[in-house]
N, C-alpha and C positions, 0 to 999 in steps of 0.2 A: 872545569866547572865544579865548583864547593856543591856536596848535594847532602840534602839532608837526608840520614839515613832510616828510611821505614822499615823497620827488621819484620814488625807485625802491626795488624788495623786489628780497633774493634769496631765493631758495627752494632749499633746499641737499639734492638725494636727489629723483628722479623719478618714483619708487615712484607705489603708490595716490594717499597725503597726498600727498605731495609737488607730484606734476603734478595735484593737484582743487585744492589752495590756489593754485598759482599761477593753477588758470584762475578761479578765483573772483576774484581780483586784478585778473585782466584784465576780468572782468563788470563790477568797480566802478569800470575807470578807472584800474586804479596800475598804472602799467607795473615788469614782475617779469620780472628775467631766472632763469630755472631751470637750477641746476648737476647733475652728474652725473659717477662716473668717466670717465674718458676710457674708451670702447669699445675693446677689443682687436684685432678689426678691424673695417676699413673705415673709414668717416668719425669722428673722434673723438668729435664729440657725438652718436653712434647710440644710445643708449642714451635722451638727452633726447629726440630726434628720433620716435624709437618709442612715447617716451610720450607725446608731444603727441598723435600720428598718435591715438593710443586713446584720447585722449581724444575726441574727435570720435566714438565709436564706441559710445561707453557709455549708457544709461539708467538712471536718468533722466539726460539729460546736467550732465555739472558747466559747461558755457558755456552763457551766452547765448543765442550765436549760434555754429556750428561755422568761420563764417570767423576767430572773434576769436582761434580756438588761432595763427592766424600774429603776433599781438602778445606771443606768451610769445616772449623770447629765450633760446636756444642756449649753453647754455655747458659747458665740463668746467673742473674745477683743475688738470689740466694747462697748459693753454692761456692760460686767462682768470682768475685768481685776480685779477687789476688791477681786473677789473668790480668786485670788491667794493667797493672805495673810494669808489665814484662811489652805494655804497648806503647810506639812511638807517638799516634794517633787516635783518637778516636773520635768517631763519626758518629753522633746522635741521630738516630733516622725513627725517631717514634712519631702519636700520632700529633697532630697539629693542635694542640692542646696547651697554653703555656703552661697552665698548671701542673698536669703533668711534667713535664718539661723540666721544671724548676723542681718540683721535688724528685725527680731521676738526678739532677744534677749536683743535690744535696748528699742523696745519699754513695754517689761515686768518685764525690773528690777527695776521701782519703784514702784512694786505690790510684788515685791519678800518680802518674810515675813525674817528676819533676823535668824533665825535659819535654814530655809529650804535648804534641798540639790539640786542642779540643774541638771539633765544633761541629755544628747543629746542621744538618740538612732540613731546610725546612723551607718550605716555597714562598714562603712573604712576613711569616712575624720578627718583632725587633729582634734585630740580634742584640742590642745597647740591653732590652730590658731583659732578656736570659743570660745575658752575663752578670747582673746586677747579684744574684743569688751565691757568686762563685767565689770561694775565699781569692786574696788580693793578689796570691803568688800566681794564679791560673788565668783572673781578666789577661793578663797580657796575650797570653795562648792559647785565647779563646776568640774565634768569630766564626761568621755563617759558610756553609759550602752546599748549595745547591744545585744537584743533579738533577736531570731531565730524564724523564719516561718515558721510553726504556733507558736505564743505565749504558747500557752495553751499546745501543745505537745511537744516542742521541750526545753530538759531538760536546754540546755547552755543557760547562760547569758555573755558575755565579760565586765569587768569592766574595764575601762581603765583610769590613771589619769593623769596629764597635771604636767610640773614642780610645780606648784603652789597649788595644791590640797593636802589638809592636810591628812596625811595617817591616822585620826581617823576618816574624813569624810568616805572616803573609807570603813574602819573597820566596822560605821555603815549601809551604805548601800550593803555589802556582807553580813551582818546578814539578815539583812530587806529582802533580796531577796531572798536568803537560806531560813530560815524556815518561812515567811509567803506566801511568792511568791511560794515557792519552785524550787529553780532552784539550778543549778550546779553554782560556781561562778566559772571562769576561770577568771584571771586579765593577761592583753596585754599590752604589749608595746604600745607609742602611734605611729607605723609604717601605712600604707598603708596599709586596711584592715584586722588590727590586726592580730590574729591569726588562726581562721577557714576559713577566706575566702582568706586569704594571702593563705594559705596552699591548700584550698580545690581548687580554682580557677583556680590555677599554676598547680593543678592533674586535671584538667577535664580540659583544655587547652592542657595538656601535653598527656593525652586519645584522643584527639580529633585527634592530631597527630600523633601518636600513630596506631591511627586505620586507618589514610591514610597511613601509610606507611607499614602497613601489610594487606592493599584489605580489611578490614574488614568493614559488615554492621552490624547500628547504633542496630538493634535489637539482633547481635549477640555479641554484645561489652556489652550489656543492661543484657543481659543475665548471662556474664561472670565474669560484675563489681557490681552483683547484691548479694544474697544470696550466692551464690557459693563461693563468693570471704569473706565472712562476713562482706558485706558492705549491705548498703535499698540496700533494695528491687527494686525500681526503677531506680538502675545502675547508669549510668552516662547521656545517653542523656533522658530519659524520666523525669530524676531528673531537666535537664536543662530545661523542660518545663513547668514543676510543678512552678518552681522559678520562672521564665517569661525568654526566653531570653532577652528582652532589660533590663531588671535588671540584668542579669549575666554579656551583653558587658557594663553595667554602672560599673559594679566590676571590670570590665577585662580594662577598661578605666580609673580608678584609679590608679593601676599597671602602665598602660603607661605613666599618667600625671606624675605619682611620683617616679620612680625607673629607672632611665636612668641609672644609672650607677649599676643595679643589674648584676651580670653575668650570668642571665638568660632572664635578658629583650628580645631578640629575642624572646623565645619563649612565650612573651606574645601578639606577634600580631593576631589583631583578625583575627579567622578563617574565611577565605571567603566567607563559605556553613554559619556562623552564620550571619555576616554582609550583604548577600541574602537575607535570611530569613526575617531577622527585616525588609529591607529595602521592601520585599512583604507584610509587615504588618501581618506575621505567628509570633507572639511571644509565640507559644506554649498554654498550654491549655485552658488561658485566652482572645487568639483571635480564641482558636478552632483548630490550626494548628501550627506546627513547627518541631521538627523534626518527630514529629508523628501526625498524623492527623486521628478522630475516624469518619468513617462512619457507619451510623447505629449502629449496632452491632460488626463493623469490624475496628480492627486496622489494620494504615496501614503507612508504615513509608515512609520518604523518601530516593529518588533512585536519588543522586545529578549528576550521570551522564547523566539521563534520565529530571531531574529537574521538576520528577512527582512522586507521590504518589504510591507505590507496596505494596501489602499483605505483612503485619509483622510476626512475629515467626519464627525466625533463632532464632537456641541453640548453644549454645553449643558441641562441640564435644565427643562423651563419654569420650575415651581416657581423655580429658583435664580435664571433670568434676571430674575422677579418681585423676587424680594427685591432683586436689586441696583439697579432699578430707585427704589426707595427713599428719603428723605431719609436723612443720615449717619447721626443715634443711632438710627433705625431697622432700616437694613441689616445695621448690624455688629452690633448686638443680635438680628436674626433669624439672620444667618448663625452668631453664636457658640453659639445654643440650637438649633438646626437637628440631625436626626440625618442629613441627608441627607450623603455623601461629599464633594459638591463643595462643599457648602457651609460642610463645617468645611475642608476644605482652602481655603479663601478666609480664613475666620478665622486659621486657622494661616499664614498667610504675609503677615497682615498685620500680625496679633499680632509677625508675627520682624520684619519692617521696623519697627514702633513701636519694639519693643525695642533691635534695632541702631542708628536713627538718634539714639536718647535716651544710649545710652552712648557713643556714638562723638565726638559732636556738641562737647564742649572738645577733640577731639585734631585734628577734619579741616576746619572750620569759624569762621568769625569768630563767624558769627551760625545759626539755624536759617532764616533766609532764604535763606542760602546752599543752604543742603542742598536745600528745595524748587525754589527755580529750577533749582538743576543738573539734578534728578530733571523738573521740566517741559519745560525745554528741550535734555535730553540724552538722553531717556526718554523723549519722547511722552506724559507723565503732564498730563492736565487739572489733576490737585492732587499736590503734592509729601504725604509722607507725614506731614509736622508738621499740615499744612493739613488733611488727611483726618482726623488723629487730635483736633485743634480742634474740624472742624466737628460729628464724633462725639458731643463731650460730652469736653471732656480729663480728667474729673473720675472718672468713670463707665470710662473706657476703660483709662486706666492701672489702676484697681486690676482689672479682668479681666486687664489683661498683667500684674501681679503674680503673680494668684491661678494663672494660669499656669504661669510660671517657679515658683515655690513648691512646685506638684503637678508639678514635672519635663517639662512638655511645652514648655515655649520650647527653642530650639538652644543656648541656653547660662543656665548657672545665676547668670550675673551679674544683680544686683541693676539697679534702676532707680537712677536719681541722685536724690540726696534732693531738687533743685530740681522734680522729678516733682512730688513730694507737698506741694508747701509754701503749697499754698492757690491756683497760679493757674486760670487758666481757658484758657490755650496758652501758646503763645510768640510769637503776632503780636500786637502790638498798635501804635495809634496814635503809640505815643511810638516804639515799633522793635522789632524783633526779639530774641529774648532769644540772649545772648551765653555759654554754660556757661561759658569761659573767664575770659571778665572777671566774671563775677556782675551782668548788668544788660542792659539794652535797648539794642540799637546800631539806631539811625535808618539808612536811606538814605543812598549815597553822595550828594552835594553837590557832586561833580565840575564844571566849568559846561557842560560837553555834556550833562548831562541838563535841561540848562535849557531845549534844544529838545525834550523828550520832554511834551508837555502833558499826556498821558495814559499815563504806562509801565504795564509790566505790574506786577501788586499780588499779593502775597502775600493770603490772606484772612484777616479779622482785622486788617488795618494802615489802613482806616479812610479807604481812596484814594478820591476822588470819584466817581461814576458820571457819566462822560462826558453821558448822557444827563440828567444832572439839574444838570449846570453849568451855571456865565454865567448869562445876562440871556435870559431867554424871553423873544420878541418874538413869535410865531405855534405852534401847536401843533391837527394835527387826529388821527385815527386812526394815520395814516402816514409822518408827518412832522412832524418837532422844528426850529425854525427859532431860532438861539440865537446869542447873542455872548458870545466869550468876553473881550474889551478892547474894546467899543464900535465899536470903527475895520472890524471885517468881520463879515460875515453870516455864519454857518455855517447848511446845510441837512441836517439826516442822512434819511435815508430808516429809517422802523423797521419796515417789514414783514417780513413771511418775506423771507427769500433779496434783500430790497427789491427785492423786483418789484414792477414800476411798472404801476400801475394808476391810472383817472379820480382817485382821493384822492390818490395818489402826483402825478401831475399839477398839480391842484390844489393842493399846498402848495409847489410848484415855481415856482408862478407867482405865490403870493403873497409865495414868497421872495425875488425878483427885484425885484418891487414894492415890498418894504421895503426892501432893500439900495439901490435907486434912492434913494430918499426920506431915507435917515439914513445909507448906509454907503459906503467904500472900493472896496467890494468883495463877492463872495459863494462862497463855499468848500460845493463840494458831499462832504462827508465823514461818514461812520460808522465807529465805533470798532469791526468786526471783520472778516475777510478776505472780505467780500463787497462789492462796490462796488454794482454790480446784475447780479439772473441774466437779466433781462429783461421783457419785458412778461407782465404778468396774466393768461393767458386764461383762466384760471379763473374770474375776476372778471369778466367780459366775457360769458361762456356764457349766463348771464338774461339779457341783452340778445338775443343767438343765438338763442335758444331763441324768442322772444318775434316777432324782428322779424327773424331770416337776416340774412346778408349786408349788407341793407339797415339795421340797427340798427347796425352795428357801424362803417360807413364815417362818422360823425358824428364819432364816439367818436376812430376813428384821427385825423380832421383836424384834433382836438383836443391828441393826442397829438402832431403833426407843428406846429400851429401854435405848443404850448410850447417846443416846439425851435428853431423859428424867435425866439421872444422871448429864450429865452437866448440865441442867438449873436449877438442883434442888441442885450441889454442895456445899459445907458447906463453902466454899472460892470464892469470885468473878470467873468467867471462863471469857477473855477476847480475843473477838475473833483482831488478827490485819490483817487487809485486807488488800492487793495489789493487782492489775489485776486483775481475773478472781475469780469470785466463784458463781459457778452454779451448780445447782441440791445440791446435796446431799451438796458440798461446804456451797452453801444458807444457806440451813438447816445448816449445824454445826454452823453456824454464829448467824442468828437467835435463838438455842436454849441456845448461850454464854448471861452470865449476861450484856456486854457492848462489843460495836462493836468500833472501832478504825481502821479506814479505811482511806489509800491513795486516794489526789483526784482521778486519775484513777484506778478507779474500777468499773466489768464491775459484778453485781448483778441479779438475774433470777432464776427461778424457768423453767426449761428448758425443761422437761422430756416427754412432747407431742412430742418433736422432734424425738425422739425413740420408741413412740408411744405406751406412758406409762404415769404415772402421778406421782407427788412427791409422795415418801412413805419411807421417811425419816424424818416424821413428817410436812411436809412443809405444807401440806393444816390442817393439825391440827393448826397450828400456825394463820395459815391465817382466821380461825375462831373463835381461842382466841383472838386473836387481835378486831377483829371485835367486840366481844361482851363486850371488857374492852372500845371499842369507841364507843362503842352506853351508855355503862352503862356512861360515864366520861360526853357524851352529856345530858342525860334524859333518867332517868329509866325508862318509858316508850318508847326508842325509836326504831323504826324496823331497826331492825339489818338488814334485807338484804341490807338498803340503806348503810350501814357501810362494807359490805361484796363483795359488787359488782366489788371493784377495782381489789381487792386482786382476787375472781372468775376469772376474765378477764385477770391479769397480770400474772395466773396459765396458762389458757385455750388458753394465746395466747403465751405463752412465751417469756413472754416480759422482759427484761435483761434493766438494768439502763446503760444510755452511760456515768455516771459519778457518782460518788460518791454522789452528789447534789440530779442528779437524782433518784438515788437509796433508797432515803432516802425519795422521794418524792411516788416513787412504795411503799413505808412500809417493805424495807427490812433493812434500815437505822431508827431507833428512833431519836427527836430530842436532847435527852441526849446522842447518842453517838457523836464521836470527828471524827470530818474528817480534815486530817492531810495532808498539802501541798506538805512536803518535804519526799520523801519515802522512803528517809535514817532517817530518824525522829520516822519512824513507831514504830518499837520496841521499843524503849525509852518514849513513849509517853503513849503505852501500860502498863508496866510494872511503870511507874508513875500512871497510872489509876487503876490500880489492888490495889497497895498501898493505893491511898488514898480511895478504896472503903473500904478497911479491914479497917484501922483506923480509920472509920467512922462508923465503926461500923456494917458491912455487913453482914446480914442474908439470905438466901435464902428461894425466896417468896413462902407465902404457898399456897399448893395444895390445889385446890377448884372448885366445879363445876361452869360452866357457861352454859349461855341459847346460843341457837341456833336459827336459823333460820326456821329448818322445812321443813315441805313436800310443805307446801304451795308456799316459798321462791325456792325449787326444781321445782315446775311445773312453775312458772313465767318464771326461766333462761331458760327453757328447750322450752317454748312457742317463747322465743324470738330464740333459736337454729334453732329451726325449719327454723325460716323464715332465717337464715343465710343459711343452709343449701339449702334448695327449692330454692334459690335465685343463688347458684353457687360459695358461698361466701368460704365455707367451703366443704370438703366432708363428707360423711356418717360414716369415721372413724372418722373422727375429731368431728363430733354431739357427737357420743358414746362415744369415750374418755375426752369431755367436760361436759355430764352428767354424765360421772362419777366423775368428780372434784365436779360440782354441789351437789351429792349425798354426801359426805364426808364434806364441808364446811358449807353445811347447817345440816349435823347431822343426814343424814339419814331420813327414815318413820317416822319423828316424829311430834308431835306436836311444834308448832309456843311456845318457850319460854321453852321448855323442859329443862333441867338441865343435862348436859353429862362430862364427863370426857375427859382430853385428852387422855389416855388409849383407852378410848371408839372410840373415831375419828381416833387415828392411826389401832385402827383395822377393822374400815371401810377401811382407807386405804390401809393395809396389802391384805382387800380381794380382792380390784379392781384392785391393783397394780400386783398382782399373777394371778389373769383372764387373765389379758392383756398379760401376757407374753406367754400363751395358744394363741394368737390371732391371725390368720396367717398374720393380716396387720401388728400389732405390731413387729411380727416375721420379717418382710419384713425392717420392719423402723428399726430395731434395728441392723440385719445381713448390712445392708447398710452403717451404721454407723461407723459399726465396719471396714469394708472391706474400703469403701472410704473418710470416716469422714467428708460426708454431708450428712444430714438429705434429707431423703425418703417421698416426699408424693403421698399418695396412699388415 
């Protein structure tokens, strides 16, 4: 794959965007200097300086890790306009202003380096007309690239290109973005806030309506267009507050300046209760209040009849929550017959999305794929709105949204497109997505960076493999799918719940290994969705409990400890590949794989205090071996508890990585493994690592004792326990089950430099881990867990 080379970004405007893109930049490796006016006083790049600082301050955070904001460079145009030359890209992220805009872009293009790409992050103005300003050698390598807030979480990117943008610049900055940035690329028309906010905007204007004209309040709309409906979580008006509303009427006022003649324009004027709002200076969570406003502890929304602030939490109806619950032709059939309020208000605004996405769809869009990814990955949406009205019944659904618009109840009297009615059954299908513009099916891009993606995400209806039923089955029991997809590597997925690993989980673990020995390269522990593992079973474990105590359970664990041992000691690489979650026992499998290959988001920990247990899946064996290969790497004589403290701590507190970055910075990541941007990328990247570990000649490392820490290194942690403990900091469980980490990490009653095996430390573990589950606090943290799936402290 030809890639084009980003040696360095600039990021032009410090703003929100501005300073979140570059520190995403910095999360994936591209070193990005960030511009800014020059400050009027004091230091001249105050202004960049300020927004670094805050960034480190923000949640969820846009870095990694909060040391990596000192990798963003400093710059103003005053000063520093020379840097740009030395830039392959630059990223315009100022404010939404064209004027601006156009004169930024006058005064940087004699610093513009002649190969570099240009272009504007900006949420809906023409890209056609800010190119217009740019001398003639730059239109070609100049068009729009819109990022989604947060940068760092939010998958979409819009590319958009102007007549004059050569379609191999494009080419390389959807590679560039895709696998180093890791984002989704969606490419837009250049219309009035492209594609997700065209879309999304026009459904949460069309909700707002929606919800006046069925009495509904903001928290029970919140409720209904949230989870329930498989959209975020934070529905429609608390979503508006998160955005800011005076950014949402700056969207909703792009609409106005530029679609007079849409046949929905009416329904883009601004809502009155929004234009209130702004104008009290409530723009939502940013100034602290808008449609929701948090007192203390307490949410509380607003009551626009009363023009005051009432206690929040309205649900839902059951009845309603039932229906939604539903397969597609099911739901939307009970909710369109339904006399209950919320549940024609669910039809009605989804009847207006079928509607809008079906006329709009030749003006904003290549394909109808486009429209639902954007709406999936810019909108939190499980199914984009084409997908939803497919899996419905398209047959069935359109002529309701007909009969609709015909009896005057859709937001606009525009007809449907005749390609509606012309006999198909959607617009995904196998051959490609249907295209209004061209009259026919456009397939998937063919870019060759999608050629790492094994398994991208799929529109429904396009007929993409299930991950799970690919390649060449070699082993398959309850819990685990053991399959090749080119003969040369093993793959292992785990398919239980949350793939908690349990004796079955185990056991196709080991017979994975066993096959990979016998016929393969290699063996790639990966599952196609954001859970790698939550950790061990105990659910699964309880009959055993139940039956035999303590004493049943300690087999089972040495079974679990001894599988760990046979991965890290396999005759072929084991490569664990991570996405989301892998905690507890998850940790462990990862940690005892020869190489970790991990999505940036991944959430890393050693969890098991929380259940009021400690790892015994090898995890604090590891966390000692570690320790004593970085005390020996530093100085043979060096005291390992100063090497052993983190690892203690990030046991005893259960401390979980918020990133990949970080995860690796806890010691649950090495810095020889690869952390992987795009996490459609994951498996490909693994099964290339497993590769080239075999033909490089891969041996598995040998077994050998290592020193420990001692009783000495136990009574120091235990001395400082105390004072946590007396202090209020921790309780009397928490001392106990933190000496007992201590006890195990440093090796037990022994001497300071003793020589122990990991055998040895996992059966220290074995005995603590089986106490505790005798322990009636333990009992109390773990029954809690189970029943509410929040962690008990007692």
């Amino acid at each position: 794959m030809s890639r084009f080379n980003v040696r360095k970004v600039a990021v032009l405007g410090a703003g929100v965007m501005g300073a979140q893109i570059a520190a995403h930049l910095v999360n994936v490796k591209v070193p990005v200097v960030l511009f800014d006016l020059p400050a009027k006083e004091g230091p001249k790049n105050g202004i960049v300086t300020k927004a670094v600082e805050g960034l480190k301050k923000l949640k969820p955070s846009p870095l990694g890790i909060p040391e990596d904001a000192a990798l963003i460079q400093h710059a103003n145009y005053e000063e520093h306009s020379e840097l740009l030359k030395d830039c392959d890209l630059i990223i315009e992220a100022i404010a939404e202003r064209m004027d601006w805009k156009l004169d930024l872009y006058k005064k940087i293009a004699p610093f513009i380096a002649p190969h570099a790409i240009v272009a504007s992050n900006t949420s809906g103005l023409s890209i056609t007309k800010l190119s217009e300003v740019l001398p003639e050698e730059i239109k070609p390598r100049f068009c729009g690239i819109h990022f989604f807030n947060p940068p760092r979480y939010m998958y979409l990117v819009e590319l958009i290109p102007t007549p004059t943008t050569r379609p191999e610049i494009l080419d390389q900055l959807e590679t560039f973005v895709t696998t180093a940035v890791g984002k989704g690329v969606v490419r837009a028309k250049d219309t009035p806030n492209f594609i997700a906010n065209r879309v999304g905007i026009a459904g949460m204007l069309a909700t707002i309506k929606e919800a006046e004209n069925f009495g509904l309040t903001y928290d029970v709309v919140d409720d209904l267009t949230g989870k329930k409906m498989g959209r975020a979580s934070s529905g429609t008006f608390r979503t508006a507050d998160v955005v800011g509303l005076d950014t949402m009427a700056h969207v909703v006022k792009t609409l106005q300046d530029n679609l007079a003649d849409d046949p929905f324009f009416p329904s883009y004027a601004t809502p009155p209760v929004l234009a209130k709002l702004i104008e009290q200076g409530a723009l939502g969570q940013k100034s602290g209040a808008g449609f929701y406003k948090k007192v203390g502890k307490d949410i509380l929304r607003l009551d626009p009849a009363k023009a005051d602030y009432v206690p929040a939490g309205g649900k839902a109806d059951e009845i309603v929550a039932r229906m939604l619950k539903k397969a597609a032709p099911e739901r939307l059939k009970l909710l369109r017959e339904s006399t209950n309020p919320q549940a024609q208000f669910l039809w009605a605004i989804l009847r207006d999305s079928f509607h809008y996405v079906a006329v709009h769809l030749a003006d904003i869009a290549d394909s109808a794929r486009e429209v639902d990814f954007a709406m999936r990955w810019g909108f939190g949406m499980q199914q984009g709105p084409f997908e939803l009205w497919q899996a419905a019944g398209w047959k069935q659904v359109a002529e309701w949204v007909k009969a609709d618009i015909d009896a005057g109840k859709a937001l606009s009297k525009a007809p449907l497109p005749a390609w509606v009615f012309d006999g198909r059954e959607g617009v995904h299908t196998a051959e490609g997505s249907w295209s209004a513009a061209l009259n026919k099916y456009i397939p998937r891009s063919t870019l060759p960076v999608y050629a790492r993606q094994h398994f991208p995400e799929a529109v429904l209806g396009s007929g993409a493999t299930d991950p799970l039923k690919a390649g060449t089955q070699e082993f398959k029991n309850d819990e685990v799918r053991v399959w090749s997809l080119d003969g040369e590597v093993l793959i292992a997925s785990i398919t239980a719940k949350l793939h908690l690993i349990s004796p079955t989980v185990t056991e196709g673990l080991l017979k994975a290994v066993e096959i990979a020995e016998a016929k393969y390269k290699g063996l790639v522990i990966w599952s196609p969705d954001d859970v790698f593992s939550a950790g061990a079973n105990l659910e699964a474990l309880m009959p055993v409990f139940m039956k035999s105590g303590a004493k049943g359970i300690a087999p089972e664990e040495k079974k679990l400890q001894d599988a760990m041992l046979r991965i890290r000691y396999a005759q072929v690489p084991v490569v664990s590949a991570i996405r989301g979650i892998a905690l507890g026992g998850g940790c462990e499998l990862s940690v005892y794989s020869a190489r970790r290959v991990a999505a940036m988001e991944s959430y890393m920990g050693l969890v098991e205090v929380g259940v009021g247990l400690i790892p015994g899946g090898g995890g604090l064996a590891y966390i000692a071996r570690r320790a004593a290969e970085m005390a020996s790497a530093a100085n043979a004589n060096a005291d390992i508890l100063k090497f052993l403290t983190d690892g203690f701590t990030n046991a005893a507190m259960a401390k979980v990585g918020t990133s990949a970055i970080e995860s690796r910075k806890l010691g649950y990541l090495l810095w020889s493994d690869v952390i992987v941007p795009n996490k459609d990328e994951l498996l490909f990247v693994a099964i290339q690592q497993a590769k080239a570990m075999f033909e490089s000649g891969y041996r598995a490392p040998a077994k050998t004792l290592f020193p420990v820490a001692g009783r000495n290194a136990i009574a120091t942690i235990k001395a400082q326990l105390v004072n946590m403990r007396d202090g209020g900091f921790i309780s009397a469980h928490d001392f106990h089950i933190s000496a007992l980490i201590a006890d195990v990490v440093c090796g037990g009653d022994v001497d300071a430099g003793s020589l122990v095996s990991e055998e040895y430390l996992m059966a220290l573990e074995r005995k603590h881990f089986c106490g505790l589950l005798e322990h009636p606090k333990s009992q109390e943290r773990i029954m809690g867990m189970l029943q509410t799936g929040k962690p008990v402290r007692n």
